[in-house]
C-alpha positions as CSV (number, residue, x, y, z in Angstrom):
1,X,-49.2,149.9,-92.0
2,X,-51.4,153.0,-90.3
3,X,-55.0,150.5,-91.2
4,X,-53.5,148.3,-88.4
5,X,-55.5,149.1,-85.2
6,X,-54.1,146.6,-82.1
7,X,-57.1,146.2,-79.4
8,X,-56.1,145.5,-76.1
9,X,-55.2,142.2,-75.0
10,X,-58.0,139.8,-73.6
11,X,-55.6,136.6,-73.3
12,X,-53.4,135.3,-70.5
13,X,-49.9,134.5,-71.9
14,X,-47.7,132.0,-70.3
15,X,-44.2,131.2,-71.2
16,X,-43.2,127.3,-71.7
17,X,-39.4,126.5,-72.3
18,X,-38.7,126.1,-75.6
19,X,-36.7,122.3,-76.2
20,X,-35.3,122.3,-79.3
21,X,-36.2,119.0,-81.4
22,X,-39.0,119.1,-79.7
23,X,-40.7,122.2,-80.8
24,X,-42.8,122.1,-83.8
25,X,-43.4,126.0,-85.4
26,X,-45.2,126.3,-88.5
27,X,-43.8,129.4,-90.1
28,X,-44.3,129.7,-94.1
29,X,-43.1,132.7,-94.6
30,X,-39.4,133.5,-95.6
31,X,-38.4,135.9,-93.2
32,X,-34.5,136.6,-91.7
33,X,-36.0,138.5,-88.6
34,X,-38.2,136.3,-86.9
35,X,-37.3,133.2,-84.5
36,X,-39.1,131.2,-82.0
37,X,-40.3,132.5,-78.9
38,X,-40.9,131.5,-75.5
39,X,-44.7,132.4,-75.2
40,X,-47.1,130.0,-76.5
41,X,-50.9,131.1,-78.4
42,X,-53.5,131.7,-76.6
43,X,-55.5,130.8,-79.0
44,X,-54.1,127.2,-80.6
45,X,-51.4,126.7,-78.0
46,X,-48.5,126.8,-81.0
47,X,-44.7,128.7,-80.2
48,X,-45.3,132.1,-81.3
49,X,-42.1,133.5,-83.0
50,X,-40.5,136.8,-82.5
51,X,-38.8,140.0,-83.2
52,X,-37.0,142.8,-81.5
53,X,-36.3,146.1,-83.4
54,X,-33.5,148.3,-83.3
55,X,-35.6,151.5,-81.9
56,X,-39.4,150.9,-80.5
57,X,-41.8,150.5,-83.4
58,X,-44.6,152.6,-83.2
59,X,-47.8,150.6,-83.7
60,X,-51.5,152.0,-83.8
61,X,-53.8,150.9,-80.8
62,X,-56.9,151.9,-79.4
63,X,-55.8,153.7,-76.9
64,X,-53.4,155.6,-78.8
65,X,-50.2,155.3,-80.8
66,X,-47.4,152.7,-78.1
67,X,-44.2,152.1,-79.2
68,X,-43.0,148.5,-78.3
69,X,-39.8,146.5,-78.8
70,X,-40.9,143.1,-79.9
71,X,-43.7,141.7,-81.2
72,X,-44.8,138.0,-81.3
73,X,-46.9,136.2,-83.8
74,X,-48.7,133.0,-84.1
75,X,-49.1,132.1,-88.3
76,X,-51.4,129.4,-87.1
77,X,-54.1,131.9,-86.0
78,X,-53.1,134.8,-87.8
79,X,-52.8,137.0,-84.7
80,X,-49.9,139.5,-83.7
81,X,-49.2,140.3,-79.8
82,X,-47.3,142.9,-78.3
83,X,-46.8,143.8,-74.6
84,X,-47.7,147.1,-72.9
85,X,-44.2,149.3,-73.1
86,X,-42.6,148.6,-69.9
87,X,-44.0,145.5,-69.7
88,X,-43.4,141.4,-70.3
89,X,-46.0,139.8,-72.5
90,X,-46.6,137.1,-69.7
91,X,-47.9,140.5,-67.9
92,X,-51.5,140.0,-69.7
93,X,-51.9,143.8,-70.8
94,X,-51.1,144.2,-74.3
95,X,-52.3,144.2,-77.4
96,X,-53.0,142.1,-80.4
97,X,-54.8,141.9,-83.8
98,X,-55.8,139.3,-85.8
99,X,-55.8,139.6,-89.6
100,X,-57.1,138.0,-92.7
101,X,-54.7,136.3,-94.6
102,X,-53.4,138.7,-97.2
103,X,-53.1,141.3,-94.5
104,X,-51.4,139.1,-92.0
105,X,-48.5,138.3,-94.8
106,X,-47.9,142.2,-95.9
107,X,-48.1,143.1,-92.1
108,X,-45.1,139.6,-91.2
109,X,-43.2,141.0,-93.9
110,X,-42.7,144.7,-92.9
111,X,-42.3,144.0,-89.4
112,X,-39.1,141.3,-90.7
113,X,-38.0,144.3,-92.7
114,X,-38.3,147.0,-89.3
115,X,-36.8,144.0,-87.1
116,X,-34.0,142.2,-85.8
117,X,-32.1,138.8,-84.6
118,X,-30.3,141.4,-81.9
119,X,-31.7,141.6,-78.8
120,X,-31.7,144.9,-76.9
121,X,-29.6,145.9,-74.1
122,X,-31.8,146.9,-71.4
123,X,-35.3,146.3,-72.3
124,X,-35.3,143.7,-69.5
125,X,-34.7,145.6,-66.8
126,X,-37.0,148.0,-67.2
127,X,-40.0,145.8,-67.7
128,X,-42.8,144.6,-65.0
């Protein structure tokens, strides 16, 4: 997926508690990797979802190649949002990209392929 340029970030994310029941995420994909998230769209205000991998993926940016450990996605929008390395999302200095549809699907179904359900130890405690 070396097409994929991420831009930086020109959101604000904010985290909202997720209640189950009462959380409605629209996610057609078939995908074992991928689970609801915290952070809501900037863009539609719809739960993004989520994955963690195993060993930072490396994903193209603007400024250079960054190797994150999650990535969060809103299907609604078609946009994909990664924090800074080192960082929380709700930080506001990342970087997403928005794709048309065929693109967005091949793109959701390698990142279920590189990631996880398993969170990782000590990601948390090193971020800002």
């Amino acid at each position: 997926m070396d097409h994929i340029v991420f831009k930086k970030s020109i959101f604000s994310y904010i985290e909202e508690p997720i209640l189950f029941g009462r959380v409605d995420v629209k996610w057609p994909f078939l995908t074992s990797n991928f689970y609801i998230s915290s952070y809501i769209c900037p863009e539609c205000g719809n739960h993004m979802v989520k994955t963690v991998f195993p060993n930072d993926l490396e994903i193209l940016t603007e400024e250079g190649i960054a190797k994150i450990p999650r990535i969060f996605v809103c299907a609604n929008c078609r946009t994909i949002h990664a924090s800074r390395p080192g960082y929380k999302l709700s930080k506001n200095n990342g970087f997403y990209v928005s794709l048309d549809p065929r693109s967005f699907e091949d793109f959701i179904y390698y990142l279920d392929k590189k990631g996880s359900l398993v969170g990782r130890r000590g990601t948390l405690f090193n971020e800002k």
